[in-house]
N, C-alpha and C positions, 0 to 999 in steps of 0.2 A: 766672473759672469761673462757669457756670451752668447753667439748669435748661434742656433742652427745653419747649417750653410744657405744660401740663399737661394740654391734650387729646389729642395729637401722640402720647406715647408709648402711652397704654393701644390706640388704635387702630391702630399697628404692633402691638401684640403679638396683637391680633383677627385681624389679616390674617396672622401667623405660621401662629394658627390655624386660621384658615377655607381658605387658602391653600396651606397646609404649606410656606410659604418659608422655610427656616432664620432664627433670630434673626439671627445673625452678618452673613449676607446683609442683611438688612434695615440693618443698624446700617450694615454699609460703604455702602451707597447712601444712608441718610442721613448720613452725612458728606462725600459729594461731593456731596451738594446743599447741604449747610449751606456746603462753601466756596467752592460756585459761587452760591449768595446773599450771601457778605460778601464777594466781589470786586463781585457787581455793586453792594451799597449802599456799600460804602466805596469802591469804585475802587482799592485797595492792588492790587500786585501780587507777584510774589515765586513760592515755593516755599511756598504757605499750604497748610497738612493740616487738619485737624479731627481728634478723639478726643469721642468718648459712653461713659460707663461703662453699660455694657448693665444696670446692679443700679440706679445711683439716678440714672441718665438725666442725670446733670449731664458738660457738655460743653467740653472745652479747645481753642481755635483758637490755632493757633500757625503762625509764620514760620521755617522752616527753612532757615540762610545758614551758609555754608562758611568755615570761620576761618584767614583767613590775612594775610602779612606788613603787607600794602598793599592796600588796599581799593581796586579799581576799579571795581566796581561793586554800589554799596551795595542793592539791592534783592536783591541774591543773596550779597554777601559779607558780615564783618565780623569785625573788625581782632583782634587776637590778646588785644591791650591790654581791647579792651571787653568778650569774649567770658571773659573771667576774674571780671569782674566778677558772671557769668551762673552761671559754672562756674569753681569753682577748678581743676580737675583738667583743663580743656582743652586739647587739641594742634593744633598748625598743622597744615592741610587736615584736620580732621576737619570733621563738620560737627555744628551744635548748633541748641537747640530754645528760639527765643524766643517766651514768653506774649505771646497780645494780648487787651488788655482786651476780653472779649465785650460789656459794654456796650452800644460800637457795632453790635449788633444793634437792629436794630428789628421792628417787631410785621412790617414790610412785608418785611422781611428773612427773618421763620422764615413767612412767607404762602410766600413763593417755593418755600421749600425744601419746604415741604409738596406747594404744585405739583407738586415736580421729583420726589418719592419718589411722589405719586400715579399720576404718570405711567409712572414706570418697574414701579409692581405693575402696570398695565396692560399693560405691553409683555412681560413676564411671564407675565400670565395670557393673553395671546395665544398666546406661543409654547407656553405648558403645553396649551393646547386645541388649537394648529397640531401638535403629537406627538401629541397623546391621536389625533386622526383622522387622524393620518399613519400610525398602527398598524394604523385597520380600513380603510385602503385594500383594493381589492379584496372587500370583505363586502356583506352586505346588510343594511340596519340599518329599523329602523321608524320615520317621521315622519306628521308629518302638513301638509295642503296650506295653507298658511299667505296665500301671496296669488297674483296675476299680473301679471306687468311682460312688458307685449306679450303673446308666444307664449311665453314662458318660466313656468314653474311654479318659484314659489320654498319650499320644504319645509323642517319645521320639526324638526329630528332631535334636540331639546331645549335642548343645548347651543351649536349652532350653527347656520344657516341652510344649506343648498346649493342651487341650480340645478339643474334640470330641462329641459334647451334643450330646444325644438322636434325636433330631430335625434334625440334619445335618447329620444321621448317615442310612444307607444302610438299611431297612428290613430285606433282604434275607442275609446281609453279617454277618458272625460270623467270630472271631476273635479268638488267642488262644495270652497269654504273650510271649512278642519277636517276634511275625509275623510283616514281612516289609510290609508296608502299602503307598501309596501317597496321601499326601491330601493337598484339596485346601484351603490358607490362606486367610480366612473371615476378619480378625479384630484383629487387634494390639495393647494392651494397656500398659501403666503403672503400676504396680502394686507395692506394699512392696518388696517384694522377688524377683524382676525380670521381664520382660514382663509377661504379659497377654495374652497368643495366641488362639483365638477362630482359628479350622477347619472343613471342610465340604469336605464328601463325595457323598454328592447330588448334589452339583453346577453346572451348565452345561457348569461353566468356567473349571472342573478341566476334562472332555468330550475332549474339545477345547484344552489345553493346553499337552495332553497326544498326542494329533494327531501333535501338535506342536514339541514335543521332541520325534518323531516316523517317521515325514515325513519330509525329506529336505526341499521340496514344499513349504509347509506349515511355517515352519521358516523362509524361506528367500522370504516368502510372493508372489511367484510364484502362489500359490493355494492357496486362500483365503475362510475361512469358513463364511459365509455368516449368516446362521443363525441353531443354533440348540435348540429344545424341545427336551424334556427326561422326560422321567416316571425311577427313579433312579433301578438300579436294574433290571428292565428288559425291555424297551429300549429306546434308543436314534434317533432323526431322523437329518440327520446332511447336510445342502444345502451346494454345495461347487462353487467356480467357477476359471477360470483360466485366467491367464492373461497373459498367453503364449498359441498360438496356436496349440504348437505342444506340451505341454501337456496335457494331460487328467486328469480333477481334481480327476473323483472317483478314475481310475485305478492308480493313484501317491498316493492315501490315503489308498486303498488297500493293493498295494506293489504286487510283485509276488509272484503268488499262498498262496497271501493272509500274509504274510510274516510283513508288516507294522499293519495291523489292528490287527492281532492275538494276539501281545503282550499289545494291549489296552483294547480288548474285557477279557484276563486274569488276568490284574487288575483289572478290573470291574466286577470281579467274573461272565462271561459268560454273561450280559448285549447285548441281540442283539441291531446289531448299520445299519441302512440301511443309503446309504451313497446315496445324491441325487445331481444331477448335477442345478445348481440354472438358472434361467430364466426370462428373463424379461417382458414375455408372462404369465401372469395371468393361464391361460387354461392350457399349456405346464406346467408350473411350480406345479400344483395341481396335475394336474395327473401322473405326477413323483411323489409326495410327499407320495401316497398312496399305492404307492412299500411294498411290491409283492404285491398287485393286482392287474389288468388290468384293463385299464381306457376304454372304448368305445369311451365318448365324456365328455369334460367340456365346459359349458355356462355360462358365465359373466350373473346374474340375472339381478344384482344391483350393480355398479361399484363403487357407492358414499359409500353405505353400505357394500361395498365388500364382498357379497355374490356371489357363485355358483354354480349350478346343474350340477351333476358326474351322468353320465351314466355306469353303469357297467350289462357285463353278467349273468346272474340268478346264477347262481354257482361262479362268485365272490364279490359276495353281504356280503357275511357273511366274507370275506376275507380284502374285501374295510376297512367296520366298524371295524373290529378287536372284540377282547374277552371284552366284556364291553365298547365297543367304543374304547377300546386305541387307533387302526393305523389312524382314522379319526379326534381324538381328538389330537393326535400328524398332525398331517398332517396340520391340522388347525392353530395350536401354532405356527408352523412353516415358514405357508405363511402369515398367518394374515386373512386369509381369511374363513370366514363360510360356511362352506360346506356341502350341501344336497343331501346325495346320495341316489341313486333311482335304481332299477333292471330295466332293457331294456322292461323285462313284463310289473311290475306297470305302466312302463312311457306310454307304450302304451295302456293301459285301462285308466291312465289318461286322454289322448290325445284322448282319445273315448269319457269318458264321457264329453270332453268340448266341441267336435265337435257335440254330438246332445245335448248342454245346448245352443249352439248358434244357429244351426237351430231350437231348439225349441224357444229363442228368438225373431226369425226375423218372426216366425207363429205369432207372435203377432198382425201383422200387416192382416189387412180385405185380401183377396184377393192373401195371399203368403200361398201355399199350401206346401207342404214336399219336392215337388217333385223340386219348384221351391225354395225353402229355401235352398237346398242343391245345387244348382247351383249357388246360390248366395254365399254363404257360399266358396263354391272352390272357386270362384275369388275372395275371399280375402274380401268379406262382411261379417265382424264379428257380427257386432251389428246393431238398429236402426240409432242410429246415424252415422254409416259409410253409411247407403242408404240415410240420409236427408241429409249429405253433398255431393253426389256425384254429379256430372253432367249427365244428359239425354243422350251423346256421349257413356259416357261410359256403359250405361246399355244397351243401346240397340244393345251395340256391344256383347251382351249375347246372345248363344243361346235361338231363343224362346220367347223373347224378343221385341215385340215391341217398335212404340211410345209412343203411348197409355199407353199399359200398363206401361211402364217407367214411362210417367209421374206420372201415379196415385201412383204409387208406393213412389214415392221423396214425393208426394203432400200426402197420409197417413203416412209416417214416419215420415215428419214434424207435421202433426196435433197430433198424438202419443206421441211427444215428450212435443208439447204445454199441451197436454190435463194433463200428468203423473206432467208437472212443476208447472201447475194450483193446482193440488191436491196436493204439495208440500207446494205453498205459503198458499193454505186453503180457 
């Protein structure tokens, strides 16, 4: 029996503390290194255990052999006869606990075992920091710019180091060694040396999570961010909505005289951010999305395909679309919806030329002159087929308009129709 060395222990019990590794813990990992350094200095083999009394640090190795009639193999058995000698009270196949002089330690022998338990608080304190950051996956934490390896920015978040790839990282943003930066945590791994922390400054989670730690609202889920697009770097389009009526989502995201957004917008290295009030109204919601510019009208096309037509004034046409499409291409990401926008001009030269593509239509017909296509055409007769299905009542409630001519009129739009479907089947 003996003492652990006598520097050995008080610094396990430091590491208890600075660490918070249970004693107990501590004790068992040093005892599988103490007898995986008296295998390796003595060479013995067997069923060798180790024992530390966690109070005065003195330590029993001992060789654990199964007692029985005939011993064949003396490294794991012994004989019934010897094992009395040990223990009076012992039974055949039990097994029993033989002392080996610790002695046969040496200085090089508890070097090892120190190794082996330093190495394993390492492995340890790995994994205790691989959990701690495996929790704020998904957040956005504050570091700062530590060095550059290539195109990559490596960030210093106190306790651990992440990545900043080239992919995740700002265009417009430049950086200098030691600038405070925040960024949103992508992915958490294991690694040799430590976690693995991939981060991003493009996410439009770390957009969301800045308005989160700027706005009361917004944290305590009063104002809810509904949906945001971002082009990184220069801007964001962010729908909000409230679930108190006596707040106002944008002006809670704002803050007075701009007070909340400002410290978000100078993270984001001057990233404009338009903040939109969200809606459940398709039309309403589009035409807020295209802030600043002034919507005239939005029309549901196609509700299945969710498209829609934006009406805007000549002079804010160029405003709607944005510099390269951005505020319409943001606008879109944002509602989900494909949006066609049109100047109030075009639309009305549009609406020209299909007003005379369909009284030139309805001339098809023997007998419908311009004068009478266009009368038809105002009450809502677009095509042949709207005059072959209509009723005799209602045309002749047309000015101008007879029976007569009613009839002939249903009675040529039908035969037109027959005659165009003849020439279809061949």
């Amino acid at each position: 029996m003996t003492k652990v060395q006598g520097e050995l222990f008080p610094v396990l019990e430091q590491i208890e503390r600075d660490k918070g590794i249970k004693k107990e813990e501590i004790i068992r990992m040093i005892e599988l290194a103490l007898v995986s350094a008296f295998r390796k200095h003595s060479g013995r083999m067997g069923d060798i255990r180790a024992k530390i009394d966690s109070e005065t640090a003195e330590v029993k190795v001992y060789v654990v052999k199964k007692v029985v009639s005939e011993v064949k193999s003396p490294q794991y058995e012994i004989s019934f006869e010897e094992a009395k000698k040990f223990s009076p009270e012992v039974k055949t196949d039990s097994e029993i606990e033989l002392p080996i002089e610790t002695e046969e330690f040496s200085r090089i022998a508890a070097q090892t075992a120190k190794q082996v338990i330093i190495q394993k608080i390492r492995e340890i304190e790995r994994e205790n920091l691989f959990q701690e950051f495996l929790t704020k996956k998904n957040q956005v934490l504050t570091g700062f710019v530590h060095r550059f390896v290539d195109h990559n920015i490596i960030v210093d978040l106190g306790k651990a180091e992440a990545i900043l790839p080239l992919r995740e990282q700002v265009r417009r943003e430049r950086f200098n060694i030691g600038e405070r930066l925040k960024v949103y945590i992508l992915k958490v791994e294991k690694g040799s040396r430590g976690p693995q922390i991939l981060v991003s400054r493009t996410h439009p989670e770390l957009v969301k999570q800045l308005f989160t730690q700027e706005v009361p609202e917004v944290h305590d889920h009063t104002v809810e961010i509904v949906s945001i697009s971002r082009e990184p770097g220069y801007r964001s389009k962010i729908a909000v909505v409230s679930h108190n009526e006596k707040v106002d989502p944008v002006g809670a995201c704002i803050g007075v005289k701009g007070s909340r957004i400002r410290p978000i917008i100078e993270e984001l290295r001057g990233e404009r951010i338009d903040l939109i009030r969200w809606d459940t109204d398709p039309s309403k919601l589009i035409a807020q999305s295209l802030t600043p510019a002034k919507v005239s009208t939005a029309s549901v096309i196609n509700a299945e395909e969710k498209r829609v037509e934006v009406i805007v004034a000549d002079d804010q046409l160029s405003l709607a679309i944005g510099k390269s499409g951005q505020n319409v291409r943001l606008a879109s990401r944002l509602t989900g919806w494909h949006i066609d926008i049109k100047s109030e001009s075009s639309k009305k030269e549009q609406i020209a030329k299909e007003t005379i593509a369909k009284v030139n239509e309805l001339q098809k017909i023997s007998g419908i002159g311009p004068k009478l296509a266009d009368v038809l055409q105002k009450a809502g007769y677009k095509s042949i087929e709207d005059l072959a299905n209509t009723k005799i009542e209602q045309l002749i409630a047309l000015q101008g308009i007879g029976k007569k001519t009613g009839t002939k009129i249903i009675r040529l739009a039908n035969e037109y129709l027959t005659s165009v479907k003849d020439k279809e089947n061949g």
